[in-house]
C-alpha positions in Angstrom: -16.6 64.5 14.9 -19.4 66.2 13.2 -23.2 64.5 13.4 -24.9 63.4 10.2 -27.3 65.1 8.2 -30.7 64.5 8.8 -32.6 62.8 6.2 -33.4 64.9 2.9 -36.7 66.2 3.1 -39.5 64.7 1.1 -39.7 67.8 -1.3 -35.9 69.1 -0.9 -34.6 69.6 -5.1 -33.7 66.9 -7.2 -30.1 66.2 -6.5 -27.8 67.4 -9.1 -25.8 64.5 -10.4 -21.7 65.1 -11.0 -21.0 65.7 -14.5 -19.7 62.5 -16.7 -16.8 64.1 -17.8 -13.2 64.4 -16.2 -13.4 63.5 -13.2 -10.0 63.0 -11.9 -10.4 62.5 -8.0 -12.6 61.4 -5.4 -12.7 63.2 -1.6 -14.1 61.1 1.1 -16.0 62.7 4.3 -14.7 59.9 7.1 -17.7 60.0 9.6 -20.6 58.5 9.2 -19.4 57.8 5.1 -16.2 55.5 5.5 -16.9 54.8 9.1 -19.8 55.1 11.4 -20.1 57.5 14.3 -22.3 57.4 17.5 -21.5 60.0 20.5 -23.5 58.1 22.6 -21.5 55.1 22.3 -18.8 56.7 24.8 -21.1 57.5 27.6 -23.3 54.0 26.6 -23.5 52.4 30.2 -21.7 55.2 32.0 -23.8 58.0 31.8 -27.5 57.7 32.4 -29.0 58.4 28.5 -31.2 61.2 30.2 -28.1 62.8 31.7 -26.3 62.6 28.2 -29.7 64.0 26.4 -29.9 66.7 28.8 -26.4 67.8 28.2 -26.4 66.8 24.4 -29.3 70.0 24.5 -29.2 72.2 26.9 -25.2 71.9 27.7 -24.6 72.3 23.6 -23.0 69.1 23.3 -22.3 69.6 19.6 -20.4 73.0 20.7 -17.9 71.9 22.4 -17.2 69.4 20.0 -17.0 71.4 17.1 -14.2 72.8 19.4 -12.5 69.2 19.3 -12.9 69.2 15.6 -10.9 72.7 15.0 -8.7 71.0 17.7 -8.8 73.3 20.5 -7.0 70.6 23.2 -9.2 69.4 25.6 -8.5 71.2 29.1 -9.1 74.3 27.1 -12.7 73.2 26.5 -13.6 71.8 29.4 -12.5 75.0 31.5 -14.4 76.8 29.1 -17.8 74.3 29.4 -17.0 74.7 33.5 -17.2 78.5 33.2 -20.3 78.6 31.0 -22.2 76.2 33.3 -20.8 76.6 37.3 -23.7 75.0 38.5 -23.2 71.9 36.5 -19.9 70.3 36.9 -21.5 66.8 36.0 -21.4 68.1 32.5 -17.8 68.6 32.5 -17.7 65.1 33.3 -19.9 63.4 30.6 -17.6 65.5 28.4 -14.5 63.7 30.1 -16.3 60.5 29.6 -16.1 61.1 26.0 -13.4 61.7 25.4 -11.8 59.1 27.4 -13.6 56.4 25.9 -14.5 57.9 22.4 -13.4 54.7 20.5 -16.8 53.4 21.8 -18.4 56.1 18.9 -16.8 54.3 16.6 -19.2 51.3 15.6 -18.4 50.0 12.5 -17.6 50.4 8.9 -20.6 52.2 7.0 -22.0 48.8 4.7 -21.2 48.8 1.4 -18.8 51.8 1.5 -15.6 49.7 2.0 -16.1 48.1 -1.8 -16.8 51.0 -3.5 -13.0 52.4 -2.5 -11.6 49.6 -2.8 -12.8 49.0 -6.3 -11.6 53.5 -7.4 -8.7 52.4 -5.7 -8.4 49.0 -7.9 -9.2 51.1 -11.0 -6.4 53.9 -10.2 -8.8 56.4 -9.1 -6.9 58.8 -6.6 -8.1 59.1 -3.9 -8.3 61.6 -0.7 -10.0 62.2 2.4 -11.3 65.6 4.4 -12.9 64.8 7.6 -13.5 66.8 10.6 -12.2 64.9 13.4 -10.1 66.1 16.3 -6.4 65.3 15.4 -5.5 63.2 18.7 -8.9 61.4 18.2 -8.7 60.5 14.6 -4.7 59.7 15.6 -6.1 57.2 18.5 -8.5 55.5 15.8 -7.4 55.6 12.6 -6.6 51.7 12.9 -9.7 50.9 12.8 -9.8 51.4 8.7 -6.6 49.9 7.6 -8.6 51.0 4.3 -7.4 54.9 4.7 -4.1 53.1 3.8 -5.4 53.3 0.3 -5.9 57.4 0.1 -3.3 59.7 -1.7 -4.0 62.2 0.9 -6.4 63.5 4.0 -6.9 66.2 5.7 -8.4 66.3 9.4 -9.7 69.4 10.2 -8.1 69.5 14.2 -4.7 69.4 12.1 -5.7 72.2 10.6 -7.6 74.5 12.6 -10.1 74.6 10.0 -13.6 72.5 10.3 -15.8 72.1 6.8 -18.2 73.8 5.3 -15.6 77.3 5.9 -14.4 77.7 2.5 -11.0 77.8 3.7 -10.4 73.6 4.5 -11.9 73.4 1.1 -9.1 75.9 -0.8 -6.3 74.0 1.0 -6.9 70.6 0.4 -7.2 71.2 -3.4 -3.8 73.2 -3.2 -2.5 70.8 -1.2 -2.6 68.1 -3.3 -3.0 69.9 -6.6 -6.7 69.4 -7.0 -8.5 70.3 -10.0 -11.8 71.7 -8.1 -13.9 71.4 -11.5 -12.4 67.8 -11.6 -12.9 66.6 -8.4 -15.6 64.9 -6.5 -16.4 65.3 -3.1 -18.8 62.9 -1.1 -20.2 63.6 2.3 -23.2 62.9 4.3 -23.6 66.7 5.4 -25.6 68.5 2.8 -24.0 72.2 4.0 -20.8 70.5 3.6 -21.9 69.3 0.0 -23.1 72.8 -0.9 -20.1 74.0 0.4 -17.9 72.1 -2.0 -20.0 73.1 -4.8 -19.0 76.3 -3.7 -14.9 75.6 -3.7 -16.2 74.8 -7.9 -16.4 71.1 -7.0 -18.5 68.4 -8.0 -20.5 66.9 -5.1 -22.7 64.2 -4.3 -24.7 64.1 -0.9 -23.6 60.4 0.7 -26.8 58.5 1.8 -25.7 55.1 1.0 -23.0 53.2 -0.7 -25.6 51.5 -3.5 -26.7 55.3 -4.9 -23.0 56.3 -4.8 -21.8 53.6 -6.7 -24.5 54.2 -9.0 -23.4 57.6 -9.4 -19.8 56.6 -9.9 -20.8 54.3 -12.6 -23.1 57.0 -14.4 -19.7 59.6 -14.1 -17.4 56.5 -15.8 -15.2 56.0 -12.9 -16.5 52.2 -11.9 -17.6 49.4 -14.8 -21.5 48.6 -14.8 -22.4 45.5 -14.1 -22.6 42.8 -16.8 -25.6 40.9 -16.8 
């Protein structure tokens, strides 16, 4: 899986909110939206955190998984990590440790984010899912949000070969599932991802927490507002 975003910057542009007109469908990003997701939490208690930064940095952590994302299997990656770095075959292990216990990045549903699909999905809003997630991974875990049950379709990039923002993932789940781009809006917590949708000619709204994307939904006319 892919790491979060880091926080928008204190002068980054004013977000541009999705038009409130015809929207037919709503695309979920999984990590860190629908579900949080921690790397550390595999190697929590099993590899020393300064081993784990260390290799997060200098042994390109987030390379190799990108690798698990487009769902290049496993051995193929970690003979690939052992002939990068000879001298270091305790990084090979920590990225073992991973993956054998990967479940453990998996800590909980992201608050608030639950209702808000639940209550598109109540009011007959279609709904669909693009993630990058190694296939196996997301396969071994996918139990753990019995909500996904509710989607019309997802796509997970290992499955594919293909990892978001490349334009590519984008153009095939709107074929896929007979998307129209213009119509459809697309929620994730990775603003290159977001800009990337905007690209596909998708509406798009950068996730930072389920309260401003309900408010959003509301604003677009796909949820009720409150009555007070």
């Amino acid at each position: 899986m892919s790491s979060a975003a880091p926080a928008p910057a204190p002068n980054r542009e004013p977000e541009r909110v999705p038009e409130a007109d015809g929207i037919d469908a709503v695309v979920f990003d999984y990590g860190n939206v629908i579900y949080a997701w921690e790397a550390v939490g595999a190697v929590a208690g099993r590899v020393r955190l300064e081993d784990w930064q260390e290799f997060v940095e200098a042994g390109e952590f987030h390379r190799w998984n990108a690798m698990l994302d487009a769902g290049v299997p496993l051995e193929q990656i970690l003979a690939a990590l052992a002939a990068a770095h000879p001298d270091r075959p305790d990084w090979t292990r920590i990225l073992r440790t991973y993956w054998d216990h990967f479940i453990d990045t998996k800590t909980g549903p992201i608050p608030g984010t639950a209702r808000v699909i639940e209550a598109l999905a109540d009011a007959g809003v279609p709904l669909y899912a693009l993630t990058n997630f190694n296939d196996v991974l997301f396969a071994a875990t996918r139990h753990l949000s019995p909500l996904l049950d509710r989607f019309s379709g997802i796509v997970v990039s290992g499955e594919e070969h293909l990892v978001k923002p490349d334009p590519a993932i984008y153009r095939l789940l709107l074929d896929r599932y007979r998307l129209n781009a213009p119509r459809t809006l697309f929620v994730d917590d990775s603003a290159v991802n977001v800009e990337a949708a905007r690209s596909a000619g998708m509406q798009a709204h950068h996730f930072t927490g389920a309260a401003r994307l309900r408010a959003v939904l509301i604003e677009v006319g796909l949820l009720p507002a409150p009555l007070d």
